[in-house]
PAMAR-919428 format. One line per field, with one value per residue (C-alpha): residue number from 1; x, y negated, z negated; chain. Coordinates in steps of 0.25 Angstrom, whole numbers, plus 5000, padded with zeros to 4 digits. Layout:
N
num <- NUM,...
c1 <- X,...
c2 <- Y,...
c3 <- Z,...
cadena <- A,...
***
This chain:
404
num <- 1,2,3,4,5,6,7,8,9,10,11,12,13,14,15,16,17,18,19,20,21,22,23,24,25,26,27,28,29,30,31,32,33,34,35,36,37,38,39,40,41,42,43,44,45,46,47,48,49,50,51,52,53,54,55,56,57,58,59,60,61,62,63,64,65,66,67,68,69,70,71,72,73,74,75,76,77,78,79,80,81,82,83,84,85,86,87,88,89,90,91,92,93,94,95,96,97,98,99,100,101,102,103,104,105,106,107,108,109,110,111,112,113,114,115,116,117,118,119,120,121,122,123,124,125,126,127,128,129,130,131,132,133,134,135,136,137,138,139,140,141,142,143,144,145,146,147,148,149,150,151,152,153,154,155,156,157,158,159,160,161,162,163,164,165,166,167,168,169,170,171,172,173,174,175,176,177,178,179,180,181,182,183,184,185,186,187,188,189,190,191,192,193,194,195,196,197,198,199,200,201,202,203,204,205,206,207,208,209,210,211,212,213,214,215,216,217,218,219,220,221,222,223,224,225,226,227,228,229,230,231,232,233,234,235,236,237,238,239,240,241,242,243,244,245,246,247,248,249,250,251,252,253,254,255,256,257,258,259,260,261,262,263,264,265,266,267,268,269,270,271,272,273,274,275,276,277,278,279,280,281,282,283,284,285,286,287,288,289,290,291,292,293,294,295,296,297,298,299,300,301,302,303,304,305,306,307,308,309,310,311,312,313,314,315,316,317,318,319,320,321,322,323,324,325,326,327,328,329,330,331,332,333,334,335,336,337,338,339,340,341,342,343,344,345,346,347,348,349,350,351,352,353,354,355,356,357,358,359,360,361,362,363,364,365,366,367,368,369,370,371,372,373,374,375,376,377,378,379,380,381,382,383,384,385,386,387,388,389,390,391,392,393,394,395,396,397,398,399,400,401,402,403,404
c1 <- 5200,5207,5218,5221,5236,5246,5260,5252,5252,5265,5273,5267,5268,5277,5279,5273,5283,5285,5279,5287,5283,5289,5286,5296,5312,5323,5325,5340,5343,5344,5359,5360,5361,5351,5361,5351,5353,5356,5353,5360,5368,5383,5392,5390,5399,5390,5383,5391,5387,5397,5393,5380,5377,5368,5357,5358,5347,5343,5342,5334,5325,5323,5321,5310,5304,5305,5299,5288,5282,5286,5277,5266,5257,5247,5236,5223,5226,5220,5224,5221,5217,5204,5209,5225,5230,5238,5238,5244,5245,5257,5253,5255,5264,5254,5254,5263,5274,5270,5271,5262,5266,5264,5252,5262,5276,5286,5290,5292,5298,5286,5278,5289,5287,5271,5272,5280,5272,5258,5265,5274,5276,5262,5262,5273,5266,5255,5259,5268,5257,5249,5260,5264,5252,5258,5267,5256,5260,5273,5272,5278,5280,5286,5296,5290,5303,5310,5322,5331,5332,5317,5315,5325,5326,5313,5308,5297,5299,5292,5289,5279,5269,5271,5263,5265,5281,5286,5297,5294,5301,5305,5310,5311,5315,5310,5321,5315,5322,5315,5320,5326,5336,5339,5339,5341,5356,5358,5349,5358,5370,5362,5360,5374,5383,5389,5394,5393,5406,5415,5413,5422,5419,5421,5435,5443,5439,5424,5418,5411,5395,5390,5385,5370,5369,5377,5367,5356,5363,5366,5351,5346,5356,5353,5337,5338,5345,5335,5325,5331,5328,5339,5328,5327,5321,5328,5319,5318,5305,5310,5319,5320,5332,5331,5340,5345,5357,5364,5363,5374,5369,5383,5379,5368,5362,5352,5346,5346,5337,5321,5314,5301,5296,5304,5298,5300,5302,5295,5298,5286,5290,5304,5298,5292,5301,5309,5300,5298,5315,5313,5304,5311,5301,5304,5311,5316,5327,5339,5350,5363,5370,5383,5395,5397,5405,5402,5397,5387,5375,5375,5364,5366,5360,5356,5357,5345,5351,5350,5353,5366,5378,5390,5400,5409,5425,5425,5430,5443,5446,5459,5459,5469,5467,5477,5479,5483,5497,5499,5496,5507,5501,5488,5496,5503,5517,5524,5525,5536,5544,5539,5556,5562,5576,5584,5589,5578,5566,5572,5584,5582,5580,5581,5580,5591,5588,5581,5593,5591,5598,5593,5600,5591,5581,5590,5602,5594,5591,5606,5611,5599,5604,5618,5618,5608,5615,5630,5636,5646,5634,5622,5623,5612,5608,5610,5600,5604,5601,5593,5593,5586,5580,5571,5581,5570,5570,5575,5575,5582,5576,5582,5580,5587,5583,5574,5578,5568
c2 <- 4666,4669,4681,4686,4689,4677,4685,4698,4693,4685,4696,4706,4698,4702,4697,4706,4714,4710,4720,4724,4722,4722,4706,4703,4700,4712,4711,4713,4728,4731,4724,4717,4701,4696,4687,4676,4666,4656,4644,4631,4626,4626,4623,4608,4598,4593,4608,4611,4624,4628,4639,4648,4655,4668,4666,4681,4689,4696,4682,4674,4689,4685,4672,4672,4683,4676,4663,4671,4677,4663,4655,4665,4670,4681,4673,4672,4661,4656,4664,4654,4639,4634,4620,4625,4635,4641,4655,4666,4674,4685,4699,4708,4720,4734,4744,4757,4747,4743,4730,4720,4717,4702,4703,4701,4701,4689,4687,4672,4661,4655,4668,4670,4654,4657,4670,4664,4652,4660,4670,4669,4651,4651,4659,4654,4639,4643,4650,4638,4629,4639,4639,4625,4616,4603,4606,4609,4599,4607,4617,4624,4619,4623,4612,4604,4598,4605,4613,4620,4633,4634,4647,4655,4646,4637,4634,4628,4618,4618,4603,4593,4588,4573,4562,4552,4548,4554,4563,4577,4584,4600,4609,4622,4627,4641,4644,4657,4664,4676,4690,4693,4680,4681,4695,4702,4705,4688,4686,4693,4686,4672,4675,4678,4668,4661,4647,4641,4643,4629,4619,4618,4606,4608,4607,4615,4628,4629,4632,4647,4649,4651,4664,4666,4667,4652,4647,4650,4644,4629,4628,4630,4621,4611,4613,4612,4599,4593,4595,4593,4606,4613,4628,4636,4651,4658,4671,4679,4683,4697,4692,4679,4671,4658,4650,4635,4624,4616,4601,4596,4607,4613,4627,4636,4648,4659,4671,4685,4691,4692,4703,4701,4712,4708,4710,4705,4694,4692,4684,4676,4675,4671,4661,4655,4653,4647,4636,4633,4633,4623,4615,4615,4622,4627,4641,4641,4643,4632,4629,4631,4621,4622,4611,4603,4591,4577,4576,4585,4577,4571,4569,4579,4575,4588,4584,4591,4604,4605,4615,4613,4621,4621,4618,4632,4629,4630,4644,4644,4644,4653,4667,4668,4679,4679,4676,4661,4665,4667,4654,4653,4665,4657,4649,4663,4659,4669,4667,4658,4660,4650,4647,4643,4638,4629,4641,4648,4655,4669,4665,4669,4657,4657,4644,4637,4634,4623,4611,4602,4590,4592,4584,4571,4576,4568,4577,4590,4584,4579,4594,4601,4592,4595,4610,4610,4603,4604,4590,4590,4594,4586,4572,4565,4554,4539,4527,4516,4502,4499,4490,4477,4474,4463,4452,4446,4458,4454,4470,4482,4496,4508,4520,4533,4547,4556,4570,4582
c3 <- 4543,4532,4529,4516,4512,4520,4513,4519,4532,4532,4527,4538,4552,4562,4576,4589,4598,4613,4622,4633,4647,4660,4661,4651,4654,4651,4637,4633,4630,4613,4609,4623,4624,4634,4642,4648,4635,4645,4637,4643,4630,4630,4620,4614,4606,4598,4595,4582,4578,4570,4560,4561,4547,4548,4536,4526,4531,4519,4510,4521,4519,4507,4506,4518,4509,4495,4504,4509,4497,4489,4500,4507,4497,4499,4500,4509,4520,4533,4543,4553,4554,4561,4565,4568,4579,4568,4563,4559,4572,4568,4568,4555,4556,4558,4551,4555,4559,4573,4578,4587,4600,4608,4617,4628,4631,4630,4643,4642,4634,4634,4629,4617,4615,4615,4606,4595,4595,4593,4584,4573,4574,4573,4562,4554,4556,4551,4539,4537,4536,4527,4517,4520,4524,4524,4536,4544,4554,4557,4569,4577,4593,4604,4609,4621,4625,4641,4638,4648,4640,4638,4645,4637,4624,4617,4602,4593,4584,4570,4571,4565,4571,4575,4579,4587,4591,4578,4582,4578,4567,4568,4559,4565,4578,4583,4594,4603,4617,4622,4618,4632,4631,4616,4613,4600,4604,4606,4594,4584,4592,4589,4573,4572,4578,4569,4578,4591,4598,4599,4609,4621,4630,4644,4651,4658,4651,4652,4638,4637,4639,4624,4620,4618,4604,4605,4616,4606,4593,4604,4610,4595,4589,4601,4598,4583,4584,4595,4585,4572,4566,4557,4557,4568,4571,4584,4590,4602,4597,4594,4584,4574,4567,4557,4558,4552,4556,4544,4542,4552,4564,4562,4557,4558,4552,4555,4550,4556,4565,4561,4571,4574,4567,4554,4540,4527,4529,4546,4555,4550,4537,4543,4551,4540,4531,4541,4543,4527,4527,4539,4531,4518,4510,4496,4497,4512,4517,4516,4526,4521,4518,4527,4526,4539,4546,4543,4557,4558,4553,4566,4577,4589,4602,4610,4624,4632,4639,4655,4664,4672,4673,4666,4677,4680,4686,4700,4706,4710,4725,4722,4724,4712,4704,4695,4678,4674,4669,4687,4690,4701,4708,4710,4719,4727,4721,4713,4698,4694,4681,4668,4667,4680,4682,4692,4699,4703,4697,4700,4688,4676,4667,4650,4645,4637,4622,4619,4614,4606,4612,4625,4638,4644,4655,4666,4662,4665,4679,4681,4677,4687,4699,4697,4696,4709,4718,4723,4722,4735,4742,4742,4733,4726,4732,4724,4725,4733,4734,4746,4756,4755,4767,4761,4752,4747,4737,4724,4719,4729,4732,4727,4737,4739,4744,4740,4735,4743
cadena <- A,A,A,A,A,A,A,A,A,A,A,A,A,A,A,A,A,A,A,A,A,A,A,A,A,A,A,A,A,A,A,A,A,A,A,A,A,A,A,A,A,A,A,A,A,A,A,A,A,A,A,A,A,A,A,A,A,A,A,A,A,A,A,A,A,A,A,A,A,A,A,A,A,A,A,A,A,A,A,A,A,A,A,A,A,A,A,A,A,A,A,A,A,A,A,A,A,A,A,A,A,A,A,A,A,A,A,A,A,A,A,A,A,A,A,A,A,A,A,A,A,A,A,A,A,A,A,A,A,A,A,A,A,A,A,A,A,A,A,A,A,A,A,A,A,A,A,A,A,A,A,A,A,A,A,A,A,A,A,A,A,A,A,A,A,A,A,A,A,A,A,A,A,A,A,A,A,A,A,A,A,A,A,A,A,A,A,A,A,A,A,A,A,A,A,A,A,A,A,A,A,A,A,A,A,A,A,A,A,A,A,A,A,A,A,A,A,A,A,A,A,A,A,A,A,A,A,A,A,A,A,A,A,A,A,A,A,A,A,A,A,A,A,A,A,A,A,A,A,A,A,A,A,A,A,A,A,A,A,A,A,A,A,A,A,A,A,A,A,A,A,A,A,A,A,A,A,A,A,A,A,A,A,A,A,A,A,A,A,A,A,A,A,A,A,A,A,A,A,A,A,A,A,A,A,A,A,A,A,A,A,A,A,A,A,A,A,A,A,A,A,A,A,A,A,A,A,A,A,A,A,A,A,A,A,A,A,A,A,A,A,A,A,A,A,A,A,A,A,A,A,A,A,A,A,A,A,A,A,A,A,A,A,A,A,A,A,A,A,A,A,A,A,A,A,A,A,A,A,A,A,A,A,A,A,A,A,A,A,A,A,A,A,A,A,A,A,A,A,A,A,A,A,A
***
């Protein structure tokens, strides 16, 4: 079957609009965070992070439009392929502006995982492979391996096809949670953090939880690293970014948010064109090129993530309820004054200037005793020798009495 017109029918898809049903979890109200991003990554030593560049909107505009009518010519094309699964299965905008939506509601991961897999991948792999023939062995696949966040965070990997032991190579990562965990509100959060907060190892100040938008930024640096892409495309289905790290990990940048019903250029054209800058294809999209330490050309080893808990303090068993600067009254004493003097804490102490040619300790000790205690009264006892009651001992004894 052949269609006329690949520009025409590139330049017109759009992606279908979730119906509503009762089947599906509470979406976040408009402008509202979803607040169940609970991802299990915390902050890492080795995950350096350290500057997130947002990529000009209107020029990647127009470089994915300067791209598209560069590399899709409006010519007749085979619509679908006899001996492959692949086609292009996006829908076309309608006329009147109204919009297609899915034949059912995504109430799943798995059903948003499924829906992009049919849809707009499928498409964009085979319209790849139209304008690209050669890389017909890259595809995209949903990642095999168990991960402990896969009910709220998964991916595909654009990936050629290997045969035998030959270690798979990927180049692009298509990182997607559902609308209801990352909504628009922690979307536009994600797109425009600019850094990872800094480390703070565990002591006896726990670090803080990292915010969502920083939970989403770690499991996607920690999956981009696992695989060894530097491209990745973030979506919630409702919403698309593009996005790239530099050379060294270190940085990071992304584009601003795409809609699904986006135009000039669409989230197929987008897609696309992410997918040729991947591939280094003449007239894509470059990484910037961003300075770094000497040490970050390194290899990172991602440890797999489990699920424990992050150990809390213990809850104190005192019934304190006061601030830290009223430490004694944690103990029911009445709160002592900082300066205190020999003669008794109700005495009003100022401290002396500081001298220059200050006395021996001994001699601040000698002039203490003296003024505290009356000599015709009470004497300090001396050390005397002590009997020897074995002569056999070469060396004698000291004692003397003890001051209570």
């Amino acid at each position: 079957m052949f269609r006329p017109g690949l520009l025409d029918y590139v330049s017109s898809t759009t992606l279908p609009h979730i119906p509503e049903s009762a089947d599906m979890p509470v979406m976040p109200l408009p402008g509202h965070r979803s607040n169940r991003n609970h991802l299990t990554v915390r902050s890492e030593e080795w995950r350096r992070l350290e500057t997130i560049y947002q990529i000009d909107p209107p020029g990647l505009a127009r470089q994915v439009n300067d791209w598209t009518a560069l590399n899709i010519r409006n010519v007749s094309f085979e619509y679908e392929d006899a001996h492959s699964t692949e086609k292009l299965s996006l829908g076309t905008r309608r006329r009147g502006g109204n919009f297609d939506c899915l034949g059912h509601p995504i109430d799943t991961i798995d059903r948003l995982g499924a829906f992009l897999d049919i849809l707009p991948l499928r498409t964009a792999q085979r319209l790849f492979h139209i304008l690209h023939p050669d890389t017909r062995q890259w595809k995209f696949k949903h990642h095999d391996e168990y991960d402990v966040d896969h009910k709220i965070f998964d991916y595909f990997l654009w990936t050629k096809t290997q045969r035998g032991t030959q270690e798979a190579q990927s180049r692009l990562v298509v990182a997607y949670q559902p609308p209801w965990i990352l909504s628009q509100t922690d979307f536009e959060e994600f797109v425009r953090c600019g850094s990872l907060p800094p480390h703070i190892p565990p002591g006896h100040l726990y670090p803080a939880d990292l915010h969502s938008r920083h939970k989403v930024w770690a499991k996607l640096w920690d999956t981009c690293v696992k695989h060894n892409t530097k491209w990745f495309v973030v979506t919630s289905w409702n919403v698309w970014a593009f996005g790239c790290f530099s050379d060294g990990w270190c940085s990071g940048a992304i584009s601003d948010i795409w809609h699904l019903d986006e135009h000039t250029p669409n989230i197929l054209e987008c897609l696309t064109y992410w997918i040729a800058s991947a591939m280094s294809r003449p007239g894509a999209y470059q990484r910037p090129k961003v300075p770094e330490p000497l040490n970050a050309l390194r290899t990172v080893i991602i440890l797999p993530a489990t699920q424990v808990e992050i150990a809390t303090p213990a809850v104190s068993e005192s019934n304190w309820r006061g601030k830290s600067q009223d430490a004694a009254t944690s103990a029911h004493l009445t709160s002592l004054p900082i300066s205190l003097s020999h003669q008794g804490v109700e005495e009003d102490y100022t401290a002396s200037p500081i001298r220059r040619n200050l006395p021996r300790p001994a001699d601040f000790i000698l002039e203490w005793r003296d003024s505290v205690v009356d000599d015709e009264e009470e004497s300090w006892p001396t050390r005397e020798r002590a009997t020897v009651l074995n002569r056999e001992l070469q060396a004698a004894n000291l004692h003397g009495e003890w001051l209570i």
